[in-house]
N, C-alpha and C positions, 0 to 999 in steps of 0.2 A: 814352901810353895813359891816356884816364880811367880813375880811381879805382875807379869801378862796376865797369867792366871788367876791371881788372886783380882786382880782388876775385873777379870771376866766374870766371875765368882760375884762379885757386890755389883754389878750393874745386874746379874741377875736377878739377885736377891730383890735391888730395887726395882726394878721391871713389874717381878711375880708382884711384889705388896705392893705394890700401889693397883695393878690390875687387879689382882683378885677385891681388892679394897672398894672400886669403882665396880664391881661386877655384881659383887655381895650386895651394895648399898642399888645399881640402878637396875639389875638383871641385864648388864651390859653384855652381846655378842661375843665368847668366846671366838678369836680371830686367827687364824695361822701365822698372822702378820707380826705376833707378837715373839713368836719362835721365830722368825724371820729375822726380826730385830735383834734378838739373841745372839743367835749367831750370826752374823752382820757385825756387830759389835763387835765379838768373840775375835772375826777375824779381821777387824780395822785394828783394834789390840795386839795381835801376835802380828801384824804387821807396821808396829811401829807409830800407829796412828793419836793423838792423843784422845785419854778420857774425852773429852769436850767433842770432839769430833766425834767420835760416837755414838753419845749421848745427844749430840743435835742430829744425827742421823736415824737414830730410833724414834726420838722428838715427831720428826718431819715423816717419818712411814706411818705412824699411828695416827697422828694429823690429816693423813691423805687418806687413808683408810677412811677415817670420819666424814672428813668431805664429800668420799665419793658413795661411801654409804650403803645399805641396803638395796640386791636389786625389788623394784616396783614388780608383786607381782602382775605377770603379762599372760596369763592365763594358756600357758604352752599346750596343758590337756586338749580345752576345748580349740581352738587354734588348728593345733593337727588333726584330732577328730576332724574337725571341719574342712580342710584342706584335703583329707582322703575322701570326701562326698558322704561320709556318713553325719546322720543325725546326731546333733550331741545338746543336752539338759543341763543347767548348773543351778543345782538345789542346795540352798542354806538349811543348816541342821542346828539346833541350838542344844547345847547337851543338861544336862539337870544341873549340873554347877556352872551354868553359863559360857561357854566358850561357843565361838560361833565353827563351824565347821562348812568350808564349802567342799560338796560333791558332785560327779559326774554321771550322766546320765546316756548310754547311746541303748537307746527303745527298738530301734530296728537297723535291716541293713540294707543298705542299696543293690546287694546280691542278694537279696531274698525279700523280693521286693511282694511276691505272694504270699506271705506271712505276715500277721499282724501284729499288735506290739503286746498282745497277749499274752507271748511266751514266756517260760518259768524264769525267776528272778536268778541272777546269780551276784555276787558278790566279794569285789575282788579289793584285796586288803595289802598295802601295801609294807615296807619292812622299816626300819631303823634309820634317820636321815634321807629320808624318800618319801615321794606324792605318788599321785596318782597316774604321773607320767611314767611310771617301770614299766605299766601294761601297755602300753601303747607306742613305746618307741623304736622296738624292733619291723613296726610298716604292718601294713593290713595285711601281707601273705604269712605272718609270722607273729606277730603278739595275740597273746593270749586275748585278750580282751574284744579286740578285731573280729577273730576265729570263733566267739563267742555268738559274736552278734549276726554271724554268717551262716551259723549252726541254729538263727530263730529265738537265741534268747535277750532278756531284757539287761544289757548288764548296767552294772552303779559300779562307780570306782572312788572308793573312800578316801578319806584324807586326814588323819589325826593330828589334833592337835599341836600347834607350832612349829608343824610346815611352813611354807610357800602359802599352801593355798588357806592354811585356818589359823592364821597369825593373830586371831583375833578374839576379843570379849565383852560383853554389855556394859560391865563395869571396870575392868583392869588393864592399862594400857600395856602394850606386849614392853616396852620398853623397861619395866620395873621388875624386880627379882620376884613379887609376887605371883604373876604371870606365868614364871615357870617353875614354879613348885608344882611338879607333877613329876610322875613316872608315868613307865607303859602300863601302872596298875589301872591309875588313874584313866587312860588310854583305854583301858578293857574295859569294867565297868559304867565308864560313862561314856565316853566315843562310840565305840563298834558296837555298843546296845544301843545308842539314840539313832548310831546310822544304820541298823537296820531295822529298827521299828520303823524309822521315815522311808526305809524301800521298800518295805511290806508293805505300808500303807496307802503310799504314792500308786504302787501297782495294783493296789485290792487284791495280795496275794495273803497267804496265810505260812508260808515257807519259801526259803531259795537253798539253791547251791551255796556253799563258800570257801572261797580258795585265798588263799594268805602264803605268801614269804616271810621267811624272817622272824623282826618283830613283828611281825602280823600275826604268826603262828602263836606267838607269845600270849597277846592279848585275845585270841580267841578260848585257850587253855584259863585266863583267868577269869573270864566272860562267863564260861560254860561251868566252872566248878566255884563261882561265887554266884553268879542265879542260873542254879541249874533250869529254870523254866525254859531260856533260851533254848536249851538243848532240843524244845520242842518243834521251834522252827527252821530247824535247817533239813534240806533234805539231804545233801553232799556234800561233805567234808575232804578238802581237798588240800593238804599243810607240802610246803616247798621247805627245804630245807628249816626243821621245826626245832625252836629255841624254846627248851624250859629248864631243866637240869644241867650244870653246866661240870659235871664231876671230872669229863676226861678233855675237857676245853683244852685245847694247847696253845691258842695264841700269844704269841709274844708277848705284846700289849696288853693281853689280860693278865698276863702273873705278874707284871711288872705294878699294871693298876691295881692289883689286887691286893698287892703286898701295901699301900698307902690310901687305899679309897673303899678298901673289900669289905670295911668295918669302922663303924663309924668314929671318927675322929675331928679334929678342929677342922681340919683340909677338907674332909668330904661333904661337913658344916660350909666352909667358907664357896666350896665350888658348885655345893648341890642347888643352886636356885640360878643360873645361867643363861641363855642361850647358845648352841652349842652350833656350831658352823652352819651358820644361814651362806646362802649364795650373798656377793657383795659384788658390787659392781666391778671392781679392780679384780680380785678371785676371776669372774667371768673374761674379766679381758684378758689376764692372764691367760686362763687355762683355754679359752678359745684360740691362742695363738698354739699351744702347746700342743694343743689334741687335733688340728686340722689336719684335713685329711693328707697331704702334703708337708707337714710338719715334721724336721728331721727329730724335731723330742718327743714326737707320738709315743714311741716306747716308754714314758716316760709315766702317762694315762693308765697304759694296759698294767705298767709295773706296778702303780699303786692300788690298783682292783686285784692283782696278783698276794701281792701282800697281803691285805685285808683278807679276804676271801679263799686264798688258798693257790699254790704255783701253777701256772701255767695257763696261757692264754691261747693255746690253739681251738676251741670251742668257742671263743669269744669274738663276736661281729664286729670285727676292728672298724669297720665302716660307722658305726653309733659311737664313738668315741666324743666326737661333738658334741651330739647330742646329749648323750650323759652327763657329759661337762656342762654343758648350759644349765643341766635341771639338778645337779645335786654335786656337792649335799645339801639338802634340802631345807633343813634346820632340824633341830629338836631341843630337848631339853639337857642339860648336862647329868639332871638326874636319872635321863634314864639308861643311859651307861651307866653308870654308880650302880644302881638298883642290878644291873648283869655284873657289875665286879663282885656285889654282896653274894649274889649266887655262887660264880666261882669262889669264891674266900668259906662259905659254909656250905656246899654241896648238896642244899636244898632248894626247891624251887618254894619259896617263899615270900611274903609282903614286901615292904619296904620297911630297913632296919631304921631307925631313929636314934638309936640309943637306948640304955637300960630305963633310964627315967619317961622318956616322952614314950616309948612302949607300954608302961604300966599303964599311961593317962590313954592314949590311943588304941590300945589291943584287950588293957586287963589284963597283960602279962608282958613279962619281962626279955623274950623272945618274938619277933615277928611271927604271925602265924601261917604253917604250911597252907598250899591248898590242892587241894583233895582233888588232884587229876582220876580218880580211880571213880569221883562219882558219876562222870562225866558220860552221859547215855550215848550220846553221838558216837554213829561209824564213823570212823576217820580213816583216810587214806594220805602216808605221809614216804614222802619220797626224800631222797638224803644221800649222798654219794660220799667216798671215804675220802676225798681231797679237800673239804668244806673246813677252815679254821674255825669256821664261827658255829657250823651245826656237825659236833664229834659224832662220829658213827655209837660209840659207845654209849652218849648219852642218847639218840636216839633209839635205841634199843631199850634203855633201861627204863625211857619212856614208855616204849609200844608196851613191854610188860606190865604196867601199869594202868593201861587203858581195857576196859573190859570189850569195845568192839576196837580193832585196829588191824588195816594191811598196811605193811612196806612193801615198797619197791625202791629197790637198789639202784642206781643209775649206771650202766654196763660200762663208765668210761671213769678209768683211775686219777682222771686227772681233770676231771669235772668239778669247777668250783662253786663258791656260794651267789655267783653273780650271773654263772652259766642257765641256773633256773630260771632266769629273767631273757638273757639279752645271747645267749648261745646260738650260733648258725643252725644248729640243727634242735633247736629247741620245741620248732613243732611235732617232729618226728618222736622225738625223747619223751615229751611230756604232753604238750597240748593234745595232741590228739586221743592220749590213754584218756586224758582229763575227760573231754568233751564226750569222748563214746562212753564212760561209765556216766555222766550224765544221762545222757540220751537213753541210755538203759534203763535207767533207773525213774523217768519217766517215765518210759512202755510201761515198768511192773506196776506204776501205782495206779 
């Protein structure tokens, strides 16, 4: 092995352990800054620089990282709500194991100003590393949530745990590893059941619509098949590209995590309690220089949503590029990607794996237990297009077979990706609109 190399090699090595070391012990922010460093290093190395140099160069980025910290959240949802003239509501939700959850409230709209705020609830859930800002950044001619409220209904826009907006708990400060011991199970179960018991009861309604991207999709599937009761209050099931089975998952990044985190081992031990890329002041300054609208490394934005999500960015509103940047990624937990690598590595949609032993204590058995998508009463309607990394055409299918009520709809464009369902130029056309008239329908009959 060259010299450079192997040099590159143990500044890694030390990098990873002492980070992961500080992360396990405080639930410290997984940071990009630290790959940064990495390579940074890497190439002060193969250019002749010495170790020392470096290594006070990695020193002084993690340092400045610290310094500059955490952005404060600045409340962008209600913000812009507000600044489009509509009414906006910010309700604190406290969930049965204590996490505080803030959510969004617009009651009515100032284009249907002869409608009162009586209209039927609906409830919109947002995905993976994202708030309650996905609904509402494409502008009032064009997000979902907007369209909603223009159409007469009451909408809430949730926010799960270790976001932006629900960074928070009674008793555990977010800065500790025990903070984020969680998955999207935990996210189903106790979030998206407290946040809609508190919008059904906030409206004195007895049912809403609900619509979910993503991980949204996720934790409604485990919601509805661990208390089936919920199933009784929705009236409209509405899933954007839907994550539960992950058998014909292609992404890169997931075989690659899969092969070292898919099952559980010391590494998925040492990283599963994290913060997993909150917005950081410096991130923000960054990438707001990056993503402006005049910015020759804009391509730079579209390419990293292209990756993730699937090639091609002609559907995609280059113009919200900013904007996306400012509001995500949003945070989450590190376990709840782990708990999607577990998926792809055993090709069931199942618990969270722990290991053979803390399963017997936690489950009663030595296996995570499945959950029973097939009990699940709710009509659902799930849309899914073949360009999506993250929701395979495959396993959507092998889903809807599963579901005892389910339509698809296909999305007629090949190159439609996982982020097009949120933020695509023609996103009202494609989907809002089908959304809102099966709604409205579906009022008339009842």
């Amino acid at each position: 092995m060259r010299r450079d190399s192997l040099s590159s090699f143990i500044v890694f090595v030390i990098c990873f352990s002492w980070y992961a070391t500080i992360a396990r012990k405080t639930g410290r922010r997984v940071s990009f800054l630290i790959y940064v460093c990495i390579l940074t290093c890497k190439q002060m190395l193969n250019n002749g620089q010495t170790r020392g140099s470096a290594l006070l160069h990695i020193l002084m980025l993690l340092l400045l990282n610290n310094k500059i910290g955490l952005v404060e959240c600045d409340k962008v949802t209600a913000m812009s709500i507000s600044k489009h003239n509509y009414p906006v509501e910010e309700h604190t939700v406290i969930t049965y194991d204590d996490y505080i959850l803030t959510i969004y409230r617009i009651p009515s709209s100032p284009n249907r100003r002869h409608l009162n705020r009586a209209g039927a609830v609906v409830f919109l859930q947002h995905g993976i590393l994202s708030a309650s800002d996905d609904w509402i950044i494409n502008g009032p001619e064009t997000s979902l949530a907007y369209m909603l409220a223009d159409a007469g209904y009451d909408v809430w826009l949730g926010n799960a745990r270790g976001n932006t907006y629900s960074r928070q708990h009674k008793h555990i400060h977010p800065d500790t590893s025990e903070f984020w011991r969680f998955s999207w199970h935990e996210i189903g179960v106790y979030d998206l059941a407290a946040m809609l018991d508190y919008a059904l009861a906030e409206s004195q309604s007895n049912s809403l619509h609900f619509v979910a991207h993503s991980q949204g999709t996720t934790t409604f599937f485990v919601l509805m098949s661990s208390l089936p009761l919920y199933n009784e209050k929705l009236r409209s099931v509405h899933l954007l590209a839907p994550i539960a089975y992950m058998r014909y998952h292609s992404f890169i990044l997931s075989k690659l995590g899969g092969i070292f985190l898919g099952s559980p081992s010391f590494l998925s031990w040492v990283l599963g309690s994290m913060e997993l890329l909150p917005i950081t002041n410096l991130q923000k300054l960054i990438c707001e220089h990056i993503c402006a609208r005049n910015s020759m490394f804009k391509f730079l934005c579209s390419g990293l949503l292209d990756f993730i999500g699937g090639w091609g960015t002609r559907h995609l509103n280059q113009t919200l590029l900013p904007d996306v940047c400012a509001t995500h990624p949003a945070g989450a937990s590190s376990r709840q990607v782990i708990h999607y690598l577990q998926l792809y590595r055993s090709g069931d949609f199942r618990q969270y794996d722990h290991g053979r032993e803390l399963n017997e204590i936690i489950y009663q058995q030595p296996t995570p237990p499945s959950y029973k998508v097939q009990y699940i009463k709710s009509c659902v309607d799930m849309y899914y297009s073949e360009n999506d990394y993250m929701s395979a055409v495959g396993d959507v299918k092998y889903l809807a077979s599963l579901l005892p009520c389910v339509q698809l709809y296909r999305i007629p464009f090949v190159d439609w990706n996982h982020y097009d369902f949120l933020w695509s130029n023609n996103v009202k056309e494609v989907i809002n609109n089908k959304i809102i008239e099966k709604m409205l329908k579906y009022d008339e009959d009842v």
